[in-house]
N, C-alpha and C positions, 0 to 999 in steps of 0.2 A: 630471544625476544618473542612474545608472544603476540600474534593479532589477530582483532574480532573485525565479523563484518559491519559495514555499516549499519545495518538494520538492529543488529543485535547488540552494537556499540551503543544506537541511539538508546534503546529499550535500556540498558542497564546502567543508562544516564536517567533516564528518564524522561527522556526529552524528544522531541519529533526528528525523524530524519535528514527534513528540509533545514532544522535549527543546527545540526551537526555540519549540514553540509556547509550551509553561510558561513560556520565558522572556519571549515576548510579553506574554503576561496578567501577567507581575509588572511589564510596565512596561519589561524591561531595554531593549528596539529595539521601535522604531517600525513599522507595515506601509500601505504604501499602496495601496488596490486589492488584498489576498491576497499583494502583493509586499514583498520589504525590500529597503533600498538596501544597495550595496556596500559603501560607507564604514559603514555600522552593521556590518553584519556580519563586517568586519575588525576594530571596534573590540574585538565579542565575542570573535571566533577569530583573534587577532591570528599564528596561527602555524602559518595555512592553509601547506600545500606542497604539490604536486604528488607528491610522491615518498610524500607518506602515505596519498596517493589505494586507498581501498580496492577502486575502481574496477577498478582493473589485474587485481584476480583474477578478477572476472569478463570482463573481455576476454580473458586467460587462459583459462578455459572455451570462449568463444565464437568466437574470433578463427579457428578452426579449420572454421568455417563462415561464415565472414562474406564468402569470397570470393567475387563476382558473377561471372557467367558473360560475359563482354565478346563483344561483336560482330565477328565476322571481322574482320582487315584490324589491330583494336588492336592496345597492347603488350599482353601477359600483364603481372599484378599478379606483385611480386616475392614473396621466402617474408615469408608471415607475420610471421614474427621481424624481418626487416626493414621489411616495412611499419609494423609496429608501433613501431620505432624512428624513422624517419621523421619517422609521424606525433606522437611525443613533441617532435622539434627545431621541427616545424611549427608546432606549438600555443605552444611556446616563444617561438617568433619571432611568429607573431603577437599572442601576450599582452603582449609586450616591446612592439612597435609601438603597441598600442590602449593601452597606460600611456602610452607617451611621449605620444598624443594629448590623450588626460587630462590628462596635466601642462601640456602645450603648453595648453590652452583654460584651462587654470586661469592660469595665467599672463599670458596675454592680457588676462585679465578684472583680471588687477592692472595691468598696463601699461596699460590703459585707464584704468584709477580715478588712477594717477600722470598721465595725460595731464587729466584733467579736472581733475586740481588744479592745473596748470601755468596751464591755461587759465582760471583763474579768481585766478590772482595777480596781485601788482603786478608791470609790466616790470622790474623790478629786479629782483625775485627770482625770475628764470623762469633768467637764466641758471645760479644755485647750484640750483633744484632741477631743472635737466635733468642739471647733473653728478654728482647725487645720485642720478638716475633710472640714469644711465647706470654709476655703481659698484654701485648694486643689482642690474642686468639682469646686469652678468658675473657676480655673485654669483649670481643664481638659477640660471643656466646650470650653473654650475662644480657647484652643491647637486643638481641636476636631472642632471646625468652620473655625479655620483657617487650616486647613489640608485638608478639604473636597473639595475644589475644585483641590488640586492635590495630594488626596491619590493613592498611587499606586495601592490599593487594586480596588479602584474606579474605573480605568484603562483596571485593569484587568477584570473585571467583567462587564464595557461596553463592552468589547473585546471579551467575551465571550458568554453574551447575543445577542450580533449580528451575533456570530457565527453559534449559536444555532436556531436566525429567518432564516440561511441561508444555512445551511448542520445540520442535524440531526446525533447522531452518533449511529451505532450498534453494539452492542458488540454479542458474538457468547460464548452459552456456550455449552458444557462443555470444548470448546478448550482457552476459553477467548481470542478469536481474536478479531478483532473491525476495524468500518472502516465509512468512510461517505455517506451518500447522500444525494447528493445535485442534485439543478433544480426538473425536472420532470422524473427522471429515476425511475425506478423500485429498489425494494431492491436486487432482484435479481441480476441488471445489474451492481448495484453499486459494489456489493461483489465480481462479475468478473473483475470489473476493477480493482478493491484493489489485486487481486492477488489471491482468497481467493480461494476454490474449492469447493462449497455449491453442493450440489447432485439436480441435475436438467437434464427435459432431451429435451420435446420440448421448454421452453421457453415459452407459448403462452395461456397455460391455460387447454389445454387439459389431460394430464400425470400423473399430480399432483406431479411428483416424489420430485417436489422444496417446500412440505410443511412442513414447521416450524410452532414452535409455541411459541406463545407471550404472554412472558413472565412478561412483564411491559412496558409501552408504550403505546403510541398508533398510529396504521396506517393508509391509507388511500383507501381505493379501485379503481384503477386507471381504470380496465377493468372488462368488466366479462368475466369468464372461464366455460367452459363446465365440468370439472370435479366436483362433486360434494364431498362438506366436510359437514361426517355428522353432524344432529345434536348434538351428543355427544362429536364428534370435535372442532365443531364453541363451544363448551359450554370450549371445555380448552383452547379456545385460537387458536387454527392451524388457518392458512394462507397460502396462496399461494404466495411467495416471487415473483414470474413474475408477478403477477395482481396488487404487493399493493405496496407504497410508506410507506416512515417513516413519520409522520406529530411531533413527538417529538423524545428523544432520548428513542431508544429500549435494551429491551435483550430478544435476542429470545436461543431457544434450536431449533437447527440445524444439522444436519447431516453432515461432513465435510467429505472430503479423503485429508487422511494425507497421506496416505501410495500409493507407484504403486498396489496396492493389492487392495485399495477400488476403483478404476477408471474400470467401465465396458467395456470390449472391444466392440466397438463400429464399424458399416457402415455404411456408409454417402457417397449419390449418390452426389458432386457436378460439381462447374464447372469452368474451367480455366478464371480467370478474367484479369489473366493480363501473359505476358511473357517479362520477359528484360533482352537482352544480354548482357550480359556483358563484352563478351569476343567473337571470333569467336570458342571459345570450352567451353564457359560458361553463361549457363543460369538461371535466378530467376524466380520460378512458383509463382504465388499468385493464391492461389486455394481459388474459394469462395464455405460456405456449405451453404444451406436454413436458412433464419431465425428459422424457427423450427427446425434446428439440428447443434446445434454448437458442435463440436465436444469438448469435454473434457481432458484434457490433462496434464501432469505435464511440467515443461519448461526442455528440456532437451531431450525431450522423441521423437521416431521415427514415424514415420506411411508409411501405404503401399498402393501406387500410384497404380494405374489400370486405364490404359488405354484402348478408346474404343476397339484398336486390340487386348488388350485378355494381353498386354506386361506388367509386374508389377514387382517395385523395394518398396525396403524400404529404406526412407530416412531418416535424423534428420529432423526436423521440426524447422526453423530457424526465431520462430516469439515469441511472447510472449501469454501464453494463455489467458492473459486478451483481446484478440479478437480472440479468439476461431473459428470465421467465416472469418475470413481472415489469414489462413497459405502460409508461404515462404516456398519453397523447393530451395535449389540449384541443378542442375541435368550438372553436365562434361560429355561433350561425351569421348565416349569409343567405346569397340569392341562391348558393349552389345546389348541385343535387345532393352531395352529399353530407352536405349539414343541415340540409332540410329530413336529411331519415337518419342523421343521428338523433335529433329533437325530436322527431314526432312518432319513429318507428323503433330506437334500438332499444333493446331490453336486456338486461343482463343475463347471462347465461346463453346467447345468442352467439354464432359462429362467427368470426373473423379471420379474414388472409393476410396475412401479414409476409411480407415480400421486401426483402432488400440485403442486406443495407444499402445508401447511397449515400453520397456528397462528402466531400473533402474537410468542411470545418469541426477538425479534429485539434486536439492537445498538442502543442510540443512538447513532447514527453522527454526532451534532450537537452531542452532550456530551463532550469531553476530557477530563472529569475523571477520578480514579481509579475505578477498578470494583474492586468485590469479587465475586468470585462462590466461590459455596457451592452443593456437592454433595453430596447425601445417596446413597448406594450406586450403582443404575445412571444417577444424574441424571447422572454425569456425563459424557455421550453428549452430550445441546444443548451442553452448558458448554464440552464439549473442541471443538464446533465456534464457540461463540463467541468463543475465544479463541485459536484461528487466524487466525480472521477478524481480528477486534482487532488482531493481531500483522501483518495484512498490510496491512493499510489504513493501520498506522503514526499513529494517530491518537488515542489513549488514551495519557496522560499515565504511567501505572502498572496491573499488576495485581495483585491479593492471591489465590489459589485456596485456600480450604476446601474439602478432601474430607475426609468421616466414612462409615467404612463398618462394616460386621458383619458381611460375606459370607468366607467361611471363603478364598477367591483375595485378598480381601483391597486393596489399590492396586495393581492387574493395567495401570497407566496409570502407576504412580510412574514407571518410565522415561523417557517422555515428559515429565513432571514437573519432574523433574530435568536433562535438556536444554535445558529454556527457562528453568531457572533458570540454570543454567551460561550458557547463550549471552547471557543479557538482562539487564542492570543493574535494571530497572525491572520484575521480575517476582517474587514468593515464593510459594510453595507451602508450605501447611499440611495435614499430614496426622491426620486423627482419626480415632477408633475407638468414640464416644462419639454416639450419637445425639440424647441430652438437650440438650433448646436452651438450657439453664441452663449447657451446659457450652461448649457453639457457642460465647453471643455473651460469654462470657467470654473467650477464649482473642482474640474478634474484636477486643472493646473492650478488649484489652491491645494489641493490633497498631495501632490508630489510633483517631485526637483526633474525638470526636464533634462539634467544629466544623468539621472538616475536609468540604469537602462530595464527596460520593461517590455513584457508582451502583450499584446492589446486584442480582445476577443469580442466584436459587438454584432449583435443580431436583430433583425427588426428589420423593415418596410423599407425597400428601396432608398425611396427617397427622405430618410432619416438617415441609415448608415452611411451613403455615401458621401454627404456634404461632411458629417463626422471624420470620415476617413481622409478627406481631401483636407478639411483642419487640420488633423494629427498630423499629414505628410507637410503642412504648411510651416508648421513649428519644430519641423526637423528630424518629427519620425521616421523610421528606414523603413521602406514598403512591406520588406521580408517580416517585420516585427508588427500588424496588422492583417488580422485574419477576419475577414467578415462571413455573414449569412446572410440571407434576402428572404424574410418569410412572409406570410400574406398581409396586406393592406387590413 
């Protein structure tokens, strides 16, 4: 019996991961080891194809850099468009072979069970069931040729052989996360865009902090690094996850922060790349760090601005850490000092400290169930970065977003909003205007069945969240499944 991972079951379903798992937990397919077999997941998606492969647009994107640089003396790779072609006949014909294999061993396994009945008859009757064996075996043949150009198994196994020429997948033990890469990124870069939080610290070769070691597979060496792995390292396998690419599917032994507890606090010199107002009392920083210091971070979590005047707040961090190098801050002026010389004094291009991470309102990243999160005015700075995250890590079943605001800009984020409703089946967006938590958890407990179990994620002004929170726990919520923030007035 054959089994894929889940990531790579959902992909050649076509379907999100969190949609495979829901179906897990109702019972519908079976998982062994974080795996599901073939035959289940055809019984599900009986109408896998190749050709529905959403796949193709991304090698589309990519395929325009995917050509390796070959060593004197080889052929040149032909254009793209052809190699590409190619390799669709290839994966064709090998998915066609590895069915007929399949079939051949299942069949064996019945012509075996016929021979042990033969063997176990009276002599008299061996001759009428060999000639019974032997009108069944044309028969299965004749059923076995004609199936082969549209087994489903066949299907699925071009679908997954071409996946395989075209994202590698990694699995991460001892946490068994998993994720892909594809094109020419690094394993490193890929595990940051999966959401993942692999312990690294320049990025670039120098540090070493990002080595793993491999397990089974095999990689690619994209760059060289100045750090040095000894020779008794290179002998178990260690790597440098920023230097090397996946060239097949891996399992590496990797160091992960699960916890706000493994994430180092961190200072990073960098520098204002962008400012957009949003508002005549509301601004969005996009603070850029060095390629060598992407700042590490859980979604959710704060860091503290320093400006060149010496003037420093601490913010929510309203981006997602799969680009580490590009954080949002929203900054309202106020009485303070330091939104009096973001408005009157910063200018882009302008130096910024950036220091942390901090604060605990982070993801359960070990609960699928549905999340609700609810924004009160600028809360929704963590919230817009927990739900990137959420969206990238593919791992939450559903999301509900409440925003309530009063600020005269108003849902200065509904665009964003509205993008992830349109792209995502499993995502809605509630917009309020009503700060009253009498009118919140109305609008909330019309949207969903208070049996239903859920995780509740709300950020915003003291004294909004917590009459919120003190309702939820009113109507039967478990403490443990509400997570707040407290951002400024």
């Amino acid at each position: 019996m054959r089994y894929l991972s889940l990531s790579r079951a959902a992909r050649l379903a076509g379907i999100t991961r969190a949609e495979l798992q829901t179906r897990i937990r109702r019972g519908d397919v079976a998982t062994f080891e974080g795996s599901v077999a073939v035959n289940d997941l055809l019984r599900l998606y009986p109408s896998i194809s190749l050709r529905d492969d959403d796949a193709l647009e991304r090698v589309e994107r990519i395929k325009a850099d995917a050509q390796p640089k070959l060593p004197t003396g080889e052929t040149a790779l032909p254009d793209p468009q052809v190699l590409l072609s190619r390799l669709h006949g290839l994966s064709q014909t090998v998915a066609s072979q590895m069915s007929d294999i399949e079939s051949l061993k299942r069949l064996l396994d019945q012509i075996g069970e016929r021979i042990d009945t033969m063997a176990g008859a009276r002599e008299s009757e061996v001759s009428g069931l060999a000639r019974e064996a032997s009108a069944w075996l044309r028969d299965a043949r004749d059923r076995l040729a004609a199936e082969a150009a549209t087994s489903a198994h066949s299907q699925l196994y071009a679908r997954d052989t071409f996946l395989r020429i075209m994202a590698a997948n990694v699995k991460l033990i001892p946490s068994g996360h998993d994720f892909f890469v594809e094109g020419n990124e690094t394993i490193l870069d890929a595990s940051v865009r999966a959401g993942l939080k692999l312990s690294y610290g320049c990025s670039s070769g120098n540090c070493g902090n990002c080595k793993a070691r491999l397990m089974s597979g095999e990689t690619w060496k994209m760059r060289d690094h100045d750090y040095v792995i000894s020779e008794r390292e290179k002998a178990m396998g260690y790597i440098l996850t920023c230097s090397h690419t996946a060239v097949t599917d891996l399992v590496l032994e990797a160091a992960e922060a699960l916890s706000v507890e493994d994430l180092p606090r961190q200072e990073i010199r960098a520098s204002l790349r962008k400012m957009e107002r949003l508002s005549p009392d509301l601004v969005m920083l996009n603070v850029q760090t060095p390629r060598t210091q992407t700042l590490r971070f859980m979604a959710g979590q704060r860091a503290r601005l320093t400006l060149e005047d010496g003037t420093a707040q601490e913010l929510p961090i309203a981006s997602c850490p799969c680009n580490g190098r590009h954080l949002w801050f929203l900054v309202r002026r106020g009485d303070d000092a330091f939104s009096q010389a973001v408005f009157q004094h910063l200018r882009q291009g302008q130096m910024v400290g950036v220091e942390g991470p901090r604060g605990d309102f982070v993801l359960r990243e070990d609960s699928p169930e549905p999340a609700v999160f609810v924004a009160f005015g600028d809360g929704i700075a963590p919230i817009k970065s927990l739900i990137e995250h959420a969206i990238s890590i593919d791992l939450i079943e559903s999301f509900q977003l409440y925003w309530t605001t009063s600020y005269p800009e108003g849902h200065h984020q509904g665009r964003w909003c509205r993008a992830l409703k349109d792209a995502l089946d499993n995502f809605s967006f509630t917009p309020l205007l009503s700060n009253e938590t009498a009118d919140v958890l109305d609008v909330m407990r019309a949207d969903f069945s208070e049996a239903q179990p859920m995780r509740f994620y709300i950020a915003g002004p003291e004294n909004d969240v917590e009459p919120l929170r003190a309702a939820l726990l009113g109507i039967g919520i478990e403490p443990n499944r509400i997570a707040i923030e407290h951002t400024a007035s």
